[in-house]
C-alpha positions, 0 to 999 in steps of 0.5 A, spaced: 907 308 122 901 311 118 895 308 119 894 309 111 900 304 111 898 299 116 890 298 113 894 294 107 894 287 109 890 282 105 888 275 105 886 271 100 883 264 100 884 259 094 890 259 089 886 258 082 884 263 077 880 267 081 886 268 088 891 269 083 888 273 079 887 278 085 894 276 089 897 278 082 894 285 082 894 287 089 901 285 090 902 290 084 899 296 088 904 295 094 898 291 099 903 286 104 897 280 101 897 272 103 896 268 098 892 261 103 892 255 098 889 248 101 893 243 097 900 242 095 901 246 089 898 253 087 893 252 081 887 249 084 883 245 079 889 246 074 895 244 078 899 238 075 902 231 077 907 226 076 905 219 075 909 214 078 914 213 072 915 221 072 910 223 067 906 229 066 898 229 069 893 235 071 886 235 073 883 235 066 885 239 059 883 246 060 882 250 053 881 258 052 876 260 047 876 266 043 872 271 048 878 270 053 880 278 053 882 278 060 886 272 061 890 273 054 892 279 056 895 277 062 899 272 060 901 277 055 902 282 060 907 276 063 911 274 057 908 268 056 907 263 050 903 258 053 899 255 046 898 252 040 894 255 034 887 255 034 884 248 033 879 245 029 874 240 033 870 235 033 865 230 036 862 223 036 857 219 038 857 211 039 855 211 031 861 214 029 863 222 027 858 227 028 860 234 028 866 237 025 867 245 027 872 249 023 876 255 025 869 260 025 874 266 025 878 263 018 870 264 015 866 269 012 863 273 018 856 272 019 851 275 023 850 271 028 847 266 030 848 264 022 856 263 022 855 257 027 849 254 023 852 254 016 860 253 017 859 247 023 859 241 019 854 235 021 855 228 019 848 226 020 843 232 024 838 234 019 838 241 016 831 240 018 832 238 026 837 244 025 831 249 023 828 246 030 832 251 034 831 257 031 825 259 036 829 259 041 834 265 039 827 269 044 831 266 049 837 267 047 836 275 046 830 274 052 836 272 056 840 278 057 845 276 064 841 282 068 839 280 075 831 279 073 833 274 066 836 270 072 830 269 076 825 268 070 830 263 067 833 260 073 828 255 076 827 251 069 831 246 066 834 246 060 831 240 057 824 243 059 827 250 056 828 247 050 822 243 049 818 249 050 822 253 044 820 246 039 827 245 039 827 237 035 827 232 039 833 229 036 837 236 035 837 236 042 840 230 044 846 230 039 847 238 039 845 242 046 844 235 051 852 234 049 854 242 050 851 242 056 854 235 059 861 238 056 860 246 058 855 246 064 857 238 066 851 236 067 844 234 063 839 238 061 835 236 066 840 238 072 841 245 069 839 251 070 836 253 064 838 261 066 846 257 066 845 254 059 843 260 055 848 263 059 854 258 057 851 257 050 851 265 048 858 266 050 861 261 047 857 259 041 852 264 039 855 271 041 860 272 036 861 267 030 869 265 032 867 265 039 868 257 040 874 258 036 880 255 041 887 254 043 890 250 049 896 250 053 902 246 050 903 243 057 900 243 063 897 250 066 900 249 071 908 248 068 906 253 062 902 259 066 901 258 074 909 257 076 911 263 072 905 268 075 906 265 082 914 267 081 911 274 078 906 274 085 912 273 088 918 277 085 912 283 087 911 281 095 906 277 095 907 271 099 903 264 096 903 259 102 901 252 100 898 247 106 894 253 109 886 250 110 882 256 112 878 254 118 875 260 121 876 267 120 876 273 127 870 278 127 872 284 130 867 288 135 864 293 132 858 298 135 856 302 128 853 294 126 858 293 119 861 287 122 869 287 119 873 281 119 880 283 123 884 276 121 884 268 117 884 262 121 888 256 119 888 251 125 893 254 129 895 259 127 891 267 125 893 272 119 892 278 119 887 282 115 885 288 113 881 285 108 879 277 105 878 275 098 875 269 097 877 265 091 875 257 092 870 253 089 863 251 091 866 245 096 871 248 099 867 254 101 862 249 104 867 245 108 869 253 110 862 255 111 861 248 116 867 249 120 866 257 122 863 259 128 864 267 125 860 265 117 854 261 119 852 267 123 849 270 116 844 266 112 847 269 106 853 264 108 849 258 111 845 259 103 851 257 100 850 250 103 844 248 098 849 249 093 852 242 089 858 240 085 859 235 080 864 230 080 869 230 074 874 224 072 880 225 068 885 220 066 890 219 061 894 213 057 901 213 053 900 207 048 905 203 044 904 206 039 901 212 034 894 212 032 892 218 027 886 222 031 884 227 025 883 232 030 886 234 037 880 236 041 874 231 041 867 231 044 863 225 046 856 223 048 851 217 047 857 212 051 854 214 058 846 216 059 848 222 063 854 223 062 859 227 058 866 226 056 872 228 051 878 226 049 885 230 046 890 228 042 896 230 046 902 229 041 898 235 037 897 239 043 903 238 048 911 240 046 912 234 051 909 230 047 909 231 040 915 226 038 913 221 043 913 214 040 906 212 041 900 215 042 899 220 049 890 221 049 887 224 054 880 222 057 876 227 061 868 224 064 864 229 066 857 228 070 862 222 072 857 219 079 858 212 077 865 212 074 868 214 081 867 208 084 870 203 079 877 201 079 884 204 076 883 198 071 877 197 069 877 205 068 883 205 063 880 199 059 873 203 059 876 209 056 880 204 050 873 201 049 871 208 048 875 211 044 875 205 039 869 206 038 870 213 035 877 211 032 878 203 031 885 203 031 886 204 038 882 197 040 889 194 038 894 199 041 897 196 048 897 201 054 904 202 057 903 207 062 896 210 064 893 215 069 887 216 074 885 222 078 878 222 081 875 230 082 869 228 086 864 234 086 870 238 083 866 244 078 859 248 079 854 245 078 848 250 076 841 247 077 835 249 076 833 253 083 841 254 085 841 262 083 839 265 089 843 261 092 850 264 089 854 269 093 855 276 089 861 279 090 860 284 096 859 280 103 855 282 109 862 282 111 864 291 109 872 288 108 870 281 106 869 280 098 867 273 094 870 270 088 870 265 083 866 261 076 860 261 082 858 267 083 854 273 082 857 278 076 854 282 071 860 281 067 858 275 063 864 271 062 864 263 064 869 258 066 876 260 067 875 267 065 870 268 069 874 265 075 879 270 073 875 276 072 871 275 079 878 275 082 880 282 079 873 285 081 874 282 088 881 286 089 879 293 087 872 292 091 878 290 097 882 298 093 875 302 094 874 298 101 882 299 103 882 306 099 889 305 096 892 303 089 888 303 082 883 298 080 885 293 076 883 293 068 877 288 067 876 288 059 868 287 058 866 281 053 864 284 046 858 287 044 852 284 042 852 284 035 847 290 032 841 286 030 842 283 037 842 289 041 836 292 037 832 286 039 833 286 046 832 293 046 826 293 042 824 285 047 827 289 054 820 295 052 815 290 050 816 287 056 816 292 060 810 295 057 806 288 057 807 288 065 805 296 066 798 293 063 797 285 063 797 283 071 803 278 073 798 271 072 804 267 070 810 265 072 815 269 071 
């Protein structure tokens, strides 16, 4: 056997978007590539469960906005037809309704950002509070995703960022703080202002229908995971599950380019050619406490200032229908840090859409002191809750409920944690990173970042291993004309400001 054949072997670690997503093409372009999944099911995050009574459950709802291009194309690529429709949203507070969004892309296209001003529809918010935020469209066009914009950003939170651009008190705690709490899990004061402006500009700002959504019509897991593994399958790539990644084996090198030679689970080793990375934040730090070989790099040992955030997802069937007017919802104001939502699932879920009575999900966010409470008491805060926005759930009898707690389940990006992040490449020549937290200039977020991470992954590991073609990665839109002009024009003026003014002030 050729040495070209035997330098194939792929590893890769976490079986969510981003290790599918690299497992997938590898095993397209003939690599003998292991997919090693701690849990019991592929998916991560977004596999699912049963309930005692045999009802369907996941670890949260997951939507899929509009500037999705990378994962739309894959499920297209795999015959699927996992959604609905796009939906309309909307949002509420303790006083009542607050917000309803449209189908952005159904109305006149707009320069951005004027589409999102003038077609979102805001019960309450004053035209006036909302005229506080146009200042801060410098830090949007300011904030360009490049590695510099980063650092100056990055160390200030997003509630002071907010404050410096005059953004109305008022404006900021009924329309950013709630995005933050829903998008960046967290208020405004435990998010990195870099990761706000990030999150906000691509899925509000960049583009009027990039809020626009759709959803699965049943659990990720059941609609998307379970097929793509069997198309992972079907191309020779082998998915294990139980598999918990302890260590990795260094081989001895003299030209100073330390290479990994195997993946160590427990007991048992496999070999590697080269190793993908693709769990969250905690995994990674559960991997980094326990390898002898990774904490003999800083670069490693630096992930451990890093933080997570804990999620809670429950989920109750009633005895009755309750009319929701809209199937996503967006909530803020129940708890002083913490965000949550709520989705109608006999609109969006096939199962349930002639269910008797009404199937509501309930997802907190920033969710520390909800953990700690018992099944019961959650179950009758979250009827509590939604009878605040929709009073006829006050009296509907819950038959049958769910509650799964995420501690430190998703990426928390606070303020100072960017130079924390690991790229993609490693101190390890055949050792790559992926995942929603790590350092890419492509400028997606969530679900598509995870998943486009993994594609970059898997062609770093084809240049690395010099077999096969690199996987299509489709770039998010282009800025809109006066956006670009004006980041142009700001990128030149900065530059020419410090060639002459001495660096006095924080950057």
């Amino acid at each position: 056997m050729s040495a070209a054949q035997t330098q194939r072997r792929v590893v890769v670690v976490g079986a969510g978007w981003a290790g599918l997503g690299a497992t997938y093409h590898l095993a397209q372009q003939g690599y003998e590539v292991t997919l090693l999944e701690a849990g019991g099911t592929p998916g991560g995050l977004v596999a699912g469960w049963q309930t005692a009574q045999g009802r369907a459950v996941e670890a949260g709802i997951h939507g899929f906005w509009y500037p999705y291009r990378n994962i739309f194309s894959l499920v297209q690529q795999l015959g699927l037809d996992p959604f609905t429709d796009w939906t309309r949203s909307s949002q509420y507070s303790p006083a009542g309704l607050e917000v309803e969004s449209p189908i952005f892309q159904q109305e006149p296209r707009l320069p951005t950002p004027l589409g999102t001003f003038l077609y979102t529809r805001f019960q309450r918010l004053p035209l006036s509070d909302r005229l506080s935020a146009l200042p801060l469209l410098y830090a949007v066009i300011d904030f360009d995703n490049s590695d510099a914009a980063w650092r100056r950003y990055d160390a200030v939170t997003a509630r002071e960022l907010f404050k410096q651009f005059g953004v109305s008190a008022r404006l900021y705690k009924e329309a950013f703080e709630p995005m933050l709490l829903v998008g960046l899990f967290a208020p405004g004061e435990q998010c990195s202002a870099a990761a706000a402006l990030g999150m906000l500009y691509y899925f509000i700002l960049a583009h009027q229908p990039d809020f626009d959504v759709v959803w699965c019509r049943g659990t990720v897991g059941d609609r998307i995971f379970r097929p793509w593994v069997e198309r992972i399958q079907q191309a020779g790539g082998k998915v294990l599950t139980q598999k918990r990644v302890t260590d990795v084996v260094l081989a001895p090198t003299g030209n100073g380019q330390p290479q990994v030679t195997g993946v160590v689970c427990g007991e048992e080793v496999f070999a590697a050619d080269a190793v993908i990375f693709a769990v969250g934040i905690t995994g990674m730090q559960k991997i980094i406490s326990q390898s002898t070989t990774l904490r003999q790099f800083p670069e490693f040992c630096n992930v451990m200032n890093l933080g997570a955030i804990d999620v809670l997802a429950t989920r109750i069937w009633c005895d009755r229908k309750v009319n929701v007017p809209l199937p996503s919802n967006a909530c803020f104001g129940f708890d002083p840090t913490t965000g949550w939502t709520f989705f109608d699932l006999n609109a969006l879920h096939d199962e349930w859409r002639d269910a008797p009575g009404s199937v509501i999900e309930a997802d907190f966010y920033h969710a520390n002191q909800l953990l700690p409470m018992s099944d019961a008491d959650l179950i009758a805060k979250v009827q509590r809750d939604l009878a605040t926005c929709i009073p006829a759930f006050r009296d509907v009898q819950i038959i049958d409920s769910s509650v799964i707690r995420l501690p430190k389940a998703v990426t928390h990006f606070s303020p100072g944690s960017y130079p924390s992040m690991l790229p993609g490449p490693t101190p390890l020549t055949n050792v790559f990173m992926s995942g929603d937290w790590i350092v890419t200039r492509h400028g997606s977020w969530s679900q598509e970042k995870a998943y486009v991470t993994g594609l970059e992954a898997a062609n770093r590991a084809i240049a690395h291993l010099r077999h096969g073609s690199p996987a299509t990665i489709l770039p998010i839109e282009l800025d809109e004309p006066h956006i670009a002009i004006a980041r142009t024009v700001n990128r030149s003026l900065r530059d020419l400001v410090s060639q002459v003014l001495p660096p006095i002030w924080l950057p």
